[in-house]
ZADO-1210 file (C-alpha; in nm, 4 decimals, padded with zeros to 6 digits):
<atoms>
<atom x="00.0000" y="00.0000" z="00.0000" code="UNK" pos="1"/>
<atom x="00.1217" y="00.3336" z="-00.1061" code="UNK" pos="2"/>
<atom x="00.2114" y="00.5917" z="00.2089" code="UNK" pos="3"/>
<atom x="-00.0407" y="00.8464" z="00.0856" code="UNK" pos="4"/>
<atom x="-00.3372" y="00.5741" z="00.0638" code="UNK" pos="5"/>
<atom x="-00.2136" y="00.4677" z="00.4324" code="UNK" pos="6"/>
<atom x="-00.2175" y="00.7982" z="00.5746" code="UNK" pos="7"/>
<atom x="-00.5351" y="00.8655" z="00.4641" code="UNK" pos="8"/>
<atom x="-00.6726" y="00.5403" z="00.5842" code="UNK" pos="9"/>
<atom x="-00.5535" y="00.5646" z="00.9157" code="UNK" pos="10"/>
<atom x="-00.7036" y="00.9721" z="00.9483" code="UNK" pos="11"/>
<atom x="-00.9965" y="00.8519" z="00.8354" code="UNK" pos="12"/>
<atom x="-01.0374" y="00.5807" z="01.0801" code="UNK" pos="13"/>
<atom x="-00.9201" y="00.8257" z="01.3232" code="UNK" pos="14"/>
<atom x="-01.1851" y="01.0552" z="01.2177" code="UNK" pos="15"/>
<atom x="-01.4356" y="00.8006" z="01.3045" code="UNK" pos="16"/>
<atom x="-01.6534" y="00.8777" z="01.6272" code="UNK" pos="17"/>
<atom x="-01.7287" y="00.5228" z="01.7680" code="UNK" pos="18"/>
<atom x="-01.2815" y="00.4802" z="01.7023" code="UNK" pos="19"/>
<atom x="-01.2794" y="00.8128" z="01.9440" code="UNK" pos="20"/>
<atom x="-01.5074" y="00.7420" z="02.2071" code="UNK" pos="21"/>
<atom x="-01.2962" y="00.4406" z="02.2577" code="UNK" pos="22"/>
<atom x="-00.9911" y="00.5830" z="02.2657" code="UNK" pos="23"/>
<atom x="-01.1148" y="00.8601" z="02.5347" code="UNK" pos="24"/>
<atom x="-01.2072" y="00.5273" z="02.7273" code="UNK" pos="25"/>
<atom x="-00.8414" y="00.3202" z="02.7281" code="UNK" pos="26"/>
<atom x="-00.6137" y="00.4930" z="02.4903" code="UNK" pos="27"/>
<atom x="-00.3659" y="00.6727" z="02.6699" code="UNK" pos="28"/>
<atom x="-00.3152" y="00.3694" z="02.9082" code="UNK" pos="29"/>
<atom x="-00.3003" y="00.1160" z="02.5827" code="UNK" pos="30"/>
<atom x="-00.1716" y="00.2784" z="02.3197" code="UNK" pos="31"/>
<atom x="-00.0955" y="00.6768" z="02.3443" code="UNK" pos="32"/>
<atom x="00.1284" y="00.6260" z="02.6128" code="UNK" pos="33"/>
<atom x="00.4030" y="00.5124" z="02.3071" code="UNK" pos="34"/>
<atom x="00.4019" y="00.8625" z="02.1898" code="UNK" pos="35"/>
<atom x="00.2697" y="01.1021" z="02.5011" code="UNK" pos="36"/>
<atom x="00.4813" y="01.1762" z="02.7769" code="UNK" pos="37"/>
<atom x="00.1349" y="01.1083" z="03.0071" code="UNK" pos="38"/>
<atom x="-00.1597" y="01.3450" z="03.1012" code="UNK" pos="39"/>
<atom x="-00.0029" y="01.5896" z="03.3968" code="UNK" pos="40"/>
<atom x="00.2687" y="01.8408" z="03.3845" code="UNK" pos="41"/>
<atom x="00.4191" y="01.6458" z="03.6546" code="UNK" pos="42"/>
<atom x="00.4539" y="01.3002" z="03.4031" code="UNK" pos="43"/>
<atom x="00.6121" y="01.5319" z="03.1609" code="UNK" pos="44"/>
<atom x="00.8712" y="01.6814" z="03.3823" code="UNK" pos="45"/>
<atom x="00.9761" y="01.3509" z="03.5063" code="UNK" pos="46"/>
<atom x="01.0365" y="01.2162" z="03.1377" code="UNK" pos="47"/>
<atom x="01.2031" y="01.5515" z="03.0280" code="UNK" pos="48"/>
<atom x="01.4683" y="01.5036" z="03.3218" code="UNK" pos="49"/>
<atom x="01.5227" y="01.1080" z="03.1912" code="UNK" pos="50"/>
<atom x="01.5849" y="01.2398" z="02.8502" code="UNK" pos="51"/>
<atom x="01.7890" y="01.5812" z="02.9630" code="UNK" pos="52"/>
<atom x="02.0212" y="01.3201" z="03.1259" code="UNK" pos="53"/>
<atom x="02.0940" y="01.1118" z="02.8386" code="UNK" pos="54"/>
<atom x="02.2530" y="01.4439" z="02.6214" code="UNK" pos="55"/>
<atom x="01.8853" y="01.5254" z="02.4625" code="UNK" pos="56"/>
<atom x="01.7467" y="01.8447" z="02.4985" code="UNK" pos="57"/>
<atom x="01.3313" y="01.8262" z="02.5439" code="UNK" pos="58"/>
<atom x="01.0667" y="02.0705" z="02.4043" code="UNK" pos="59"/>
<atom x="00.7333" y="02.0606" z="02.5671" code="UNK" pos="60"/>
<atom x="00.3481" y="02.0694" z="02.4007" code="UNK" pos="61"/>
<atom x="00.0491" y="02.0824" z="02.6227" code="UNK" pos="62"/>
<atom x="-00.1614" y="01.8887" z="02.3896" code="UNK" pos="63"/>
<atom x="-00.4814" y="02.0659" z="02.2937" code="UNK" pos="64"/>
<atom x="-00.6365" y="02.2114" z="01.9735" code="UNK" pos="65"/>
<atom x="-00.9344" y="02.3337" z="01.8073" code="UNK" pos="66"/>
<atom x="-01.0323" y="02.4927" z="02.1187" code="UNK" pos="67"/>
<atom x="-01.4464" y="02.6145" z="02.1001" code="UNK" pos="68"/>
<atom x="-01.3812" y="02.8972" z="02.3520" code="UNK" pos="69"/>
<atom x="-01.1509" y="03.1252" z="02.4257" code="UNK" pos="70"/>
<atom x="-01.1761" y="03.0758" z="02.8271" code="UNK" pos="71"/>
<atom x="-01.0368" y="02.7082" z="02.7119" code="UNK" pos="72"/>
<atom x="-00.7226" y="02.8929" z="02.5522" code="UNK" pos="73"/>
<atom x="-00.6373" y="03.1405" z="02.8834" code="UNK" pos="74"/>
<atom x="-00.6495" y="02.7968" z="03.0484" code="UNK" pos="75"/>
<atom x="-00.3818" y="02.6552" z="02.7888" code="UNK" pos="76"/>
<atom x="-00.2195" y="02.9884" z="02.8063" code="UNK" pos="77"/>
<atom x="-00.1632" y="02.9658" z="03.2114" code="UNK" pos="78"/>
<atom x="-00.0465" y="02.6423" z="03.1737" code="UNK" pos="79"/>
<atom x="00.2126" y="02.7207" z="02.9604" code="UNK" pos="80"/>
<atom x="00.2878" y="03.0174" z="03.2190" code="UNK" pos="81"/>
<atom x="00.3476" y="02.7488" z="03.4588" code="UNK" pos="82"/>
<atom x="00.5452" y="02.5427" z="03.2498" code="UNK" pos="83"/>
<atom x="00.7801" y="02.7872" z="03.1920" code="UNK" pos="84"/>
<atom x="00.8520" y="02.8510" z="03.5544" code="UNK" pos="85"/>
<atom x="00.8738" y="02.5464" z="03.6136" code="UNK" pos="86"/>
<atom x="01.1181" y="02.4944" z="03.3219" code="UNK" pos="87"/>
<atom x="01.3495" y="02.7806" z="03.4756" code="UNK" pos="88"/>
<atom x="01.2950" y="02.6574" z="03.8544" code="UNK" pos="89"/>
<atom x="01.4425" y="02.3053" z="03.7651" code="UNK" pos="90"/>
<atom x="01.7183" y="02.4087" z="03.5176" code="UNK" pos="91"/>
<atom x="01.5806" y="02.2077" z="03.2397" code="UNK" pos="92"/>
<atom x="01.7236" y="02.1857" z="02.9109" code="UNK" pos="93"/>
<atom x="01.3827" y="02.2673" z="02.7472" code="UNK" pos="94"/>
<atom x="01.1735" y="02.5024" z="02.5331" code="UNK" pos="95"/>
<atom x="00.8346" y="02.5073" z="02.4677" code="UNK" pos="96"/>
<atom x="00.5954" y="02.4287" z="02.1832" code="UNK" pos="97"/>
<atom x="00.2624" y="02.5643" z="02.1399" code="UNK" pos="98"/>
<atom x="-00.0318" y="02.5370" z="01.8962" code="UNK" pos="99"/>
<atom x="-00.1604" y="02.8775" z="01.7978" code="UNK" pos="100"/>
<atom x="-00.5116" y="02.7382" z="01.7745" code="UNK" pos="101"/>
<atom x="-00.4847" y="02.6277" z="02.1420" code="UNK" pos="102"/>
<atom x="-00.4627" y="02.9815" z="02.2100" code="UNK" pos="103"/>
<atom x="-00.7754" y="03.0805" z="01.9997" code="UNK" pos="104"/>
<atom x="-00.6441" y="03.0975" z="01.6515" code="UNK" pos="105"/>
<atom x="-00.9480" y="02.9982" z="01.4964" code="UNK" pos="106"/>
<atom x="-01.2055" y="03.1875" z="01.7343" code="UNK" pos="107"/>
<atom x="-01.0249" y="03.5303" z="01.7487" code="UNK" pos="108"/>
<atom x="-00.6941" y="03.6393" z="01.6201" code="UNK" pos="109"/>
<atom x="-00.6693" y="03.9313" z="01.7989" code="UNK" pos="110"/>
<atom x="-00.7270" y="03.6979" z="02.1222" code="UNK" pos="111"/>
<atom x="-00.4941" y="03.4570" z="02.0236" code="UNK" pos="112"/>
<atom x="-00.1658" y="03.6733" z="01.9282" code="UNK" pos="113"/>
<atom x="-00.2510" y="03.8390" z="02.2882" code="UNK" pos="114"/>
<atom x="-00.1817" y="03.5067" z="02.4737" code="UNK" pos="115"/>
<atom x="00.0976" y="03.4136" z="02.2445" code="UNK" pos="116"/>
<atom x="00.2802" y="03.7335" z="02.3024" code="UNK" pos="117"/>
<atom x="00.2412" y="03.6813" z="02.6715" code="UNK" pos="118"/>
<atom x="00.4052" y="03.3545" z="02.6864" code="UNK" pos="119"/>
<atom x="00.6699" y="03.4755" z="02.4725" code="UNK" pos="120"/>
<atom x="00.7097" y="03.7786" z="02.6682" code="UNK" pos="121"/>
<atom x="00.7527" y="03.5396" z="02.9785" code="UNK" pos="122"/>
<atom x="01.0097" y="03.2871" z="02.7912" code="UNK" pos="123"/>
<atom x="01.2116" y="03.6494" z="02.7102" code="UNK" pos="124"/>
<atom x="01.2058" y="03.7631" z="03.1063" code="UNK" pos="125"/>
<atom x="01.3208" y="03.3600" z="03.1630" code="UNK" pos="126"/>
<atom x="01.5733" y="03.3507" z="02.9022" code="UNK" pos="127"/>
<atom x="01.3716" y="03.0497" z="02.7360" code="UNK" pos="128"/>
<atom x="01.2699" y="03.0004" z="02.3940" code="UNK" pos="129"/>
<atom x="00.9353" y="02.9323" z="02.2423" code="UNK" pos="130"/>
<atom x="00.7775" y="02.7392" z="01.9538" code="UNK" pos="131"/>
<atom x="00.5063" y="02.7727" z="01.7353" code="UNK" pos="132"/>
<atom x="00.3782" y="02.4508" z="01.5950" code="UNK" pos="133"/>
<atom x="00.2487" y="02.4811" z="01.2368" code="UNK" pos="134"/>
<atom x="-00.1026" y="02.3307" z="01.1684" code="UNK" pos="135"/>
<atom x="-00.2396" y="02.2584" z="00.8385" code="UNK" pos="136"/>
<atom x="-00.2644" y="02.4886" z="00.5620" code="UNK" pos="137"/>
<atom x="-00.5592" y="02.7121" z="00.6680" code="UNK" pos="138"/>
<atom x="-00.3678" y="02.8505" z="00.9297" code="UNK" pos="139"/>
<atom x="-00.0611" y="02.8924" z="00.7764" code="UNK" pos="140"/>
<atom x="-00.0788" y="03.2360" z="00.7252" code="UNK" pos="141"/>
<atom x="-00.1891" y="03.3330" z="01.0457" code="UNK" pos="142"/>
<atom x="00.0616" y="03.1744" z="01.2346" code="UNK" pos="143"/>
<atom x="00.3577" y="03.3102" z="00.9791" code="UNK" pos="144"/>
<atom x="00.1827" y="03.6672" z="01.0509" code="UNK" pos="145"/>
<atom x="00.2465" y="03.6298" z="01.4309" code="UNK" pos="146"/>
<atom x="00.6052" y="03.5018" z="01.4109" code="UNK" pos="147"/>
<atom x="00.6716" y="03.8136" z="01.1956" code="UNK" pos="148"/>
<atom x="00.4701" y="04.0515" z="01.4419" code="UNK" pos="149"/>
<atom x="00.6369" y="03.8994" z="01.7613" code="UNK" pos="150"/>
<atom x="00.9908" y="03.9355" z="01.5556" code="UNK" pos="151"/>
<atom x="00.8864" y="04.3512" z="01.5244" code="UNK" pos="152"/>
<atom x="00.8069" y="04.3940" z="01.9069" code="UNK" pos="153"/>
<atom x="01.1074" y="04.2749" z="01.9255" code="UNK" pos="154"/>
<atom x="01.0141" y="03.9281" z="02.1098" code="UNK" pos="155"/>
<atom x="01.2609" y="03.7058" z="01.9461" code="UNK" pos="156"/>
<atom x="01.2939" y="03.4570" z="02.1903" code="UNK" pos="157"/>
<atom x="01.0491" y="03.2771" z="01.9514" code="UNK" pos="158"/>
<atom x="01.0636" y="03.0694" z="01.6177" code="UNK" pos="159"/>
<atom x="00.8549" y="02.8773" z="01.3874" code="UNK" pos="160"/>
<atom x="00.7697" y="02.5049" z="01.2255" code="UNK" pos="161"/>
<atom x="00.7411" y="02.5294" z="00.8446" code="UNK" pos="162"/>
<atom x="00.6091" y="02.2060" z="00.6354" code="UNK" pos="163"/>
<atom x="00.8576" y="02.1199" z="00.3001" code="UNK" pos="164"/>
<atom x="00.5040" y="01.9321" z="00.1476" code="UNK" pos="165"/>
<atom x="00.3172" y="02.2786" z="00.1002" code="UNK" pos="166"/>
<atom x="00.4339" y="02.4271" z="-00.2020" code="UNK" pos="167"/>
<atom x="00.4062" y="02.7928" z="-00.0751" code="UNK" pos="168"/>
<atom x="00.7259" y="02.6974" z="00.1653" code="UNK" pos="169"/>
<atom x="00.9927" y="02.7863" z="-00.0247" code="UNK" pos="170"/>
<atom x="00.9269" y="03.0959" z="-00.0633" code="UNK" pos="171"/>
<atom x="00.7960" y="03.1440" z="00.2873" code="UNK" pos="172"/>
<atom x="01.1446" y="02.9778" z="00.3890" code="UNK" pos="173"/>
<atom x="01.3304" y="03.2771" z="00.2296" code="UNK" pos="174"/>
<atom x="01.1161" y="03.5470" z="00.4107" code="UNK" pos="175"/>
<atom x="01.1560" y="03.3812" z="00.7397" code="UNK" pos="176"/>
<atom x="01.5709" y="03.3339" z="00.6705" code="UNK" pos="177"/>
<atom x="01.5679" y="03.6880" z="00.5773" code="UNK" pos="178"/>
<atom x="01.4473" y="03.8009" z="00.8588" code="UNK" pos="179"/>
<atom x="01.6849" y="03.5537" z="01.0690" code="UNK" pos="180"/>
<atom x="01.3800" y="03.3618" z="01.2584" code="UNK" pos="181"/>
<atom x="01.4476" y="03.0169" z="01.4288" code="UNK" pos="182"/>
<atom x="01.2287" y="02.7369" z="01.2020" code="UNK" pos="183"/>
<atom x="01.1934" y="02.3855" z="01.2552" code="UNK" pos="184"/>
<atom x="01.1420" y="02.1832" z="00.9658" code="UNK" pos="185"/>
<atom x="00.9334" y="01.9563" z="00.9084" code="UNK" pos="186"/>
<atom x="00.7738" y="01.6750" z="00.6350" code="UNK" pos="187"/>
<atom x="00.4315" y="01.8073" z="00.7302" code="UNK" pos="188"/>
<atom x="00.1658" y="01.5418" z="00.9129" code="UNK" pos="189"/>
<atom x="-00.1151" y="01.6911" z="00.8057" code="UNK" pos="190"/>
<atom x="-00.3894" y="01.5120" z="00.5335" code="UNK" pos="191"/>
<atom x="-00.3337" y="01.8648" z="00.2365" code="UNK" pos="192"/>
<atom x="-00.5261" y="01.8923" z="-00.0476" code="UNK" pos="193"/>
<atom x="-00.3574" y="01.7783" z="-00.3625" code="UNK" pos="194"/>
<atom x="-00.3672" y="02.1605" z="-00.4557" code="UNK" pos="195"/>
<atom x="-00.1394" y="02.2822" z="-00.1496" code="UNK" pos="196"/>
<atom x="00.0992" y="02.0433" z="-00.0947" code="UNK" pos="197"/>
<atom x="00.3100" y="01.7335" z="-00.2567" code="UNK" pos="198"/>
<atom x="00.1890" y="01.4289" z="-00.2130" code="UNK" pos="199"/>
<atom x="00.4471" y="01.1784" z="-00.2980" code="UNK" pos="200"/>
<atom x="00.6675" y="01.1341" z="-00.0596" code="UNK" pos="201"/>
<atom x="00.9990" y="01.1516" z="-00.3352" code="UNK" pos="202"/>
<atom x="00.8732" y="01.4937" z="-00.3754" code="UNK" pos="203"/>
<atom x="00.8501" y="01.5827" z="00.0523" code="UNK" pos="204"/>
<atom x="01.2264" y="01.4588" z="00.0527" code="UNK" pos="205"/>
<atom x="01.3584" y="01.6521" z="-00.2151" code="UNK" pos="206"/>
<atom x="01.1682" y="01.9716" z="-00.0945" code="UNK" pos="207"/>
<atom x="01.3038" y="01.9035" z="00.2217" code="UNK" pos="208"/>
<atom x="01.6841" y="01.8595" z="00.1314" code="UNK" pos="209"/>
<atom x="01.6356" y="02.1786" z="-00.0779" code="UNK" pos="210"/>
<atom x="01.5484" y="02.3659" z="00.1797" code="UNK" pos="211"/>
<atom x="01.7539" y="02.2104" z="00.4421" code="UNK" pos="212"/>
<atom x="02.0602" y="02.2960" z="00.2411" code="UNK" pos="213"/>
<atom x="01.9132" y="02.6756" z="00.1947" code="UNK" pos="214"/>
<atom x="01.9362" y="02.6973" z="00.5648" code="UNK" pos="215"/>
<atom x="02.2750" y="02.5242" z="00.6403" code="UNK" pos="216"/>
<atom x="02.4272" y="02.8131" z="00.4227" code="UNK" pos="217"/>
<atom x="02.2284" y="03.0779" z="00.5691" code="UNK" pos="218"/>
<atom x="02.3283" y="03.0480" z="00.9199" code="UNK" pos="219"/>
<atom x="02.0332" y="03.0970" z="01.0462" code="UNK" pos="220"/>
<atom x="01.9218" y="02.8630" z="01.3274" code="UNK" pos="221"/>
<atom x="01.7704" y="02.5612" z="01.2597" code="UNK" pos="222"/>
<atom x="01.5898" y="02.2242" z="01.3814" code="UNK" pos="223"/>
<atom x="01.5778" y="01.9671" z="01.1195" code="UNK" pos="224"/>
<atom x="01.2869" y="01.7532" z="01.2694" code="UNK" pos="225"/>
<atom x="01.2468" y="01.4168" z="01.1074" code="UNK" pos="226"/>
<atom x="01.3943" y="01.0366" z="01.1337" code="UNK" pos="227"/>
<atom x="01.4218" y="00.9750" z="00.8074" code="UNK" pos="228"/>
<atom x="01.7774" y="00.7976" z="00.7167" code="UNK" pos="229"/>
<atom x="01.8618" y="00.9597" z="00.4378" code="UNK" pos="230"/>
<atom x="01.7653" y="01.3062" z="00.5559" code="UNK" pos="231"/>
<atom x="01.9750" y="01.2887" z="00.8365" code="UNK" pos="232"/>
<atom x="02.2786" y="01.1280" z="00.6718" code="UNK" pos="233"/>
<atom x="02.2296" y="01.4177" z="00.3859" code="UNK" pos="234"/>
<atom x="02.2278" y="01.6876" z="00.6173" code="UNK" pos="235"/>
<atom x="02.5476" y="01.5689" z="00.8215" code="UNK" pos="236"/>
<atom x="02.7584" y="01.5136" z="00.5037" code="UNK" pos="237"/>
<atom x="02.6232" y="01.8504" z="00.3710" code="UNK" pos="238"/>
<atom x="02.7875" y="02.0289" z="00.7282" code="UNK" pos="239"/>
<atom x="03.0863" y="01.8677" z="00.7202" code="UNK" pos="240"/>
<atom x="03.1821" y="01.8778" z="00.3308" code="UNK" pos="241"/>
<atom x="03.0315" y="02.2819" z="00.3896" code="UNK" pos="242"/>
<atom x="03.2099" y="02.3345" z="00.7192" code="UNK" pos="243"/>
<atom x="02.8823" y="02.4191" z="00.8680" code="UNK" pos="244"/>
<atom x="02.9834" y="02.4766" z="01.2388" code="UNK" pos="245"/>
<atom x="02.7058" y="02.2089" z="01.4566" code="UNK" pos="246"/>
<atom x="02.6377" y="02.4794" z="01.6788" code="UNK" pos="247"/>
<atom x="02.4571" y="02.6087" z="01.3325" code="UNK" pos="248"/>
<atom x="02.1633" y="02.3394" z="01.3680" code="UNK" pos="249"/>
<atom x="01.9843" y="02.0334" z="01.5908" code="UNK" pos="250"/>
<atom x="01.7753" y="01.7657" z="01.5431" code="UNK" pos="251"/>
<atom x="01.4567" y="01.6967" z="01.6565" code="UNK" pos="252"/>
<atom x="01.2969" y="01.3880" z="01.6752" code="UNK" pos="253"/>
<atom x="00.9407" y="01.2476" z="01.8525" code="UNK" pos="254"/>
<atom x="00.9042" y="01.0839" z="02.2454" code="UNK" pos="255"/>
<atom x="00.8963" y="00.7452" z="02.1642" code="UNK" pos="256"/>
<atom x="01.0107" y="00.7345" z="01.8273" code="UNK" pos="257"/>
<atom x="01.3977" y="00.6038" z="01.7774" code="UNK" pos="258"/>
<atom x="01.5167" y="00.6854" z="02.0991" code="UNK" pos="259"/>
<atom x="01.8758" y="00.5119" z="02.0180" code="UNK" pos="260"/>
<atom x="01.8963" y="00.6998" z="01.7433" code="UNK" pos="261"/>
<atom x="01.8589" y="01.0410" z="01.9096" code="UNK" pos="262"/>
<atom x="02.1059" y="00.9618" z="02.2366" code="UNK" pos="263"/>
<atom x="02.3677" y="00.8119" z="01.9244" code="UNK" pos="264"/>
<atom x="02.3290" y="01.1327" z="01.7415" code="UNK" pos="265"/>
<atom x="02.4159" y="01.3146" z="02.0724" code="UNK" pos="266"/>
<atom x="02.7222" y="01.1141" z="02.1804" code="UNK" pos="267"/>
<atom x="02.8338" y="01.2313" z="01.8041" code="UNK" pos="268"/>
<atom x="02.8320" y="01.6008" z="01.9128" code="UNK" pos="269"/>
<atom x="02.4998" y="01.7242" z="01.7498" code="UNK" pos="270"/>
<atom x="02.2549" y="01.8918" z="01.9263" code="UNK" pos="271"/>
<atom x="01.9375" y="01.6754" z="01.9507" code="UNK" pos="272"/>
<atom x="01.5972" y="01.8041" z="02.1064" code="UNK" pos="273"/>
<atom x="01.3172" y="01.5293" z="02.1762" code="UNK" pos="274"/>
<atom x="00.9636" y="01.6477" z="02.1285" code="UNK" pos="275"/>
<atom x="00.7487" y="01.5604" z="02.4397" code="UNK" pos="276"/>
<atom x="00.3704" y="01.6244" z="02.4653" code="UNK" pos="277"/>
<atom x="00.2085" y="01.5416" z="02.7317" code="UNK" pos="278"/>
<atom x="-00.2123" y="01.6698" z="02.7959" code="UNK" pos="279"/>
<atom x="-00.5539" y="01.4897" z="02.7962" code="UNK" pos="280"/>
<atom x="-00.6196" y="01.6119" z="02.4322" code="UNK" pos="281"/>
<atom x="-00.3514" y="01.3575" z="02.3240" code="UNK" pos="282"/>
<atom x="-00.5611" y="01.1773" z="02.0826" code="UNK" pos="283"/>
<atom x="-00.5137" y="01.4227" z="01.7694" code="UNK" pos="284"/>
<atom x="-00.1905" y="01.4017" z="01.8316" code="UNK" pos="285"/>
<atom x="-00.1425" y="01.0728" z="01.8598" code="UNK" pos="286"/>
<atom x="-00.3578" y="00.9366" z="01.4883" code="UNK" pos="287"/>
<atom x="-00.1091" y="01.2286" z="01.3346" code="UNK" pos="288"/>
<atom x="00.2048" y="00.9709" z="01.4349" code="UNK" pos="289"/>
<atom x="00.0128" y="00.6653" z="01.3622" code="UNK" pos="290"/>
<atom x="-00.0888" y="00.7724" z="01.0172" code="UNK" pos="291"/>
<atom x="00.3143" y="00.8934" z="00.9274" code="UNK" pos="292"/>
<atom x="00.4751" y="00.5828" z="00.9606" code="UNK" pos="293"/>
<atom x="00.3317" y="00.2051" z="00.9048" code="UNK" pos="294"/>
<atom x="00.5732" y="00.1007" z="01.2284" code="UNK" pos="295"/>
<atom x="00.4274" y="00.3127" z="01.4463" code="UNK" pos="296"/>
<atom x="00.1061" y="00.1150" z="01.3841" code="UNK" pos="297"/>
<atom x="00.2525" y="-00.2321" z="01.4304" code="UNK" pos="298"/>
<atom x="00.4315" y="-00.1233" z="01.7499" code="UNK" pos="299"/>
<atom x="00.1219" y="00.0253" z="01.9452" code="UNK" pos="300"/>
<atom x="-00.0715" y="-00.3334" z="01.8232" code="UNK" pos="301"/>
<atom x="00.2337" y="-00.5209" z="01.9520" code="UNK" pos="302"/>
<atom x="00.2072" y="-00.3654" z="02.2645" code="UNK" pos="303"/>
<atom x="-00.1587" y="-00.3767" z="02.3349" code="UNK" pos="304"/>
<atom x="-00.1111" y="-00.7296" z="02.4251" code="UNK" pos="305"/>
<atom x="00.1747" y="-00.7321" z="02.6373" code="UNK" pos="306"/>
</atoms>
C-alpha cells in the first residue's frame, strides 16, 4: 500500500466517532502512552529530566487544539505560564511548543496573538525560547503573521515550524531566513489537499533537502525535525563537506520514536531536542504519528497485548 493511501486510511479511521469514544475510554493507558509523555505536567517533567540526562534536549506541548472557547485557551495559556517557571525553577534543558489554535487561533486572532505574546514575553524575562507549531494549511498564514509581528516587538525569543510538502514553503522559507527567525522543519503530518501540498513522498524529501541545504548556508538557526535515514545522513555530510559549524543546527525527533537513534546522534556532538507532549487532548496528536509511519502502527498493536 502506497504511504499516501495509508495515511489517509488511518485519518480517516481516526476521524471516526465510535474509534474516538474508545480511545477517550483506554487509549492513553493502551496505546498513546508510546508517543505522550502522560496526562499531567508532573509526568512530563519527570520524562524531560530522563531524557535531559541522556545528552537530549526536550521541548514541551500541552496537547490541545481546536479549542471552542476562548476561556479554554487562557487555560492553555496559564499552563504554559506554569510550564515555563517550572522549566526555569528546575534548570531544564527545554523550550516550549505551542499550537496557535490552542490559544484561539481559529475563534479570534486578535485573542490569540494576545496570549501568544504573553508567553513569549515570559520565555524572554526567563531567558527560554518558544515554539510555534504549524497546523495545516488554513492557518498557515496566520501563524507566519504572528512570528513576523512577535519578531517587530522585538520578542525574538520565539521561532517557527514550516512544512517542506506545502508548495508555498519555499518561498515562505526565504522570508523567514531573511528576517533571521528560528524554524523547525518539518515533512508536514497533516492530510493537504492535492492543490497545497506534494503528495508523494519523493517529492517531501527533495523539498526538504532543498530547503535544508538553503538553511545550512544561511546560518540561520535551525531544527531539522524528522527520522528519516537519508535526511539525516544528507544533512550531516552537507555540514561537514560545507564546514557548517554544529552549533549552526539540531535535530529533533518524537518521544517514543527512535530513541537510540537520538542519544547516538548526541554522543556524536549534534545537538538533539526530543519532542514531548504530554495533555488529555492527546488523541489528535497521537492518529497524526500513527498515520506517518506504518511502524508506528505495528508497534502500538504489539504492545496492546503485552
Amino acid at each position: 500500500m502506497a504511504l499516501g493511501m495509508y495515511r489517509k486510511i488511518v485519518m480517516a479511521m481516526g476521524a471516526n466517532r465510535f474509534v474516538k469514544a474508545a480511545a477517550g475510554r483506554y487509549g492513553l493507558r493502551l496505546a498513546g502512552k508510546r508517543f505522550v509523555a502522560g496526562g499531567t505536567m508532573q509526568e512530563a517533567i519527570a520524562v524531560c529530566k530522563a531524557i535531559n540526562e541522556t545528552g537530549v534536549a526536550v521541548t514541551i506541548d500541552v496537547l490541545g487544539e481546536g479549542v471552542y472557547q476562548l476561556e479554554e485557551a487562557r487555560r492553555y495559556k496559564e499552563q504554559y505560564m506554569e510550564l515555563l517557571s517550572q522549566i526555569a525553577e528546575l534548570g531544564l534543558d527545554a523550550n516550549i511548543s505551542i499550537k496557535p489554535t490552542a490559544m484561539g487561533l481559529a475563534l479570534d486572532s486578535a485573542a490569540a496573538y494576545a496570549n501568544i505574546r504573553e508567553i513569549v514575553a515570559c520565555a524572554d524575562r526567563l531567558k527560554l525560547f518558544v515554539r510555534l507549531d504549524m497546523e495545516d494549511s488554513p492557518f498557515t498564514s496566520d501563524t507566519l503573521d504572528i512570528i513576523f509581528k512577535l519578531q517587530s516587538e522585538q520578542l525574538d525569543r520565539a521561532g517557527v515550524a514550516i512544512q517542506a510538502c506545502l508548495y508555498r514553503t519555499e518561498r515562505d522559507m526565504e522570508e523567514l531566513t531573511e528576517a533571521g527567525i528560528n524554524v523547525r522543519l518539518v515533512k508536514g503530518a497533516y492530510a493537504e489537499p492535492k492543490h497545497v501540498a506534494y503528495e508523494q513522498m519523493e517529492q517531501i524529501v527533495e523539498q526538504f533537502m532543498i530547503l535544508a541545504k538553503a538553511r545550512l548556508d544561511s546560518g540561520v538557526y535551525t531544527a531539522f525535525a524528522t527520522h528519516d535515514d537519508y535526511i539525516i545522513s544528507g544533512i550531516k555530510e552537507y555540514a561537514r563537506t560545507n564546514a557548517i559549524a554544529l552549533s549552526r543546527f539540531e535535530f529533533q525527533m518524537l518521544y517514543g520514536v527512535r530513541t537510540g537513534l537520538q542519544q547516538q546522534l548526541a554522543q556524536e556532538g549534534y545537538r538533539v531536542r526530543c519532542y514531548v507532549p504530554y495533555g488529555q487532548m492527546w488523541y489528535p496528536y497521537f492518529v497524526r504519528r500513527i498515520a506517518e509511519r506504518p511502524a508506528n502502527a505495528w508497534f502500538v498493536l504489539r504492545n496492546l497485548w503485552k
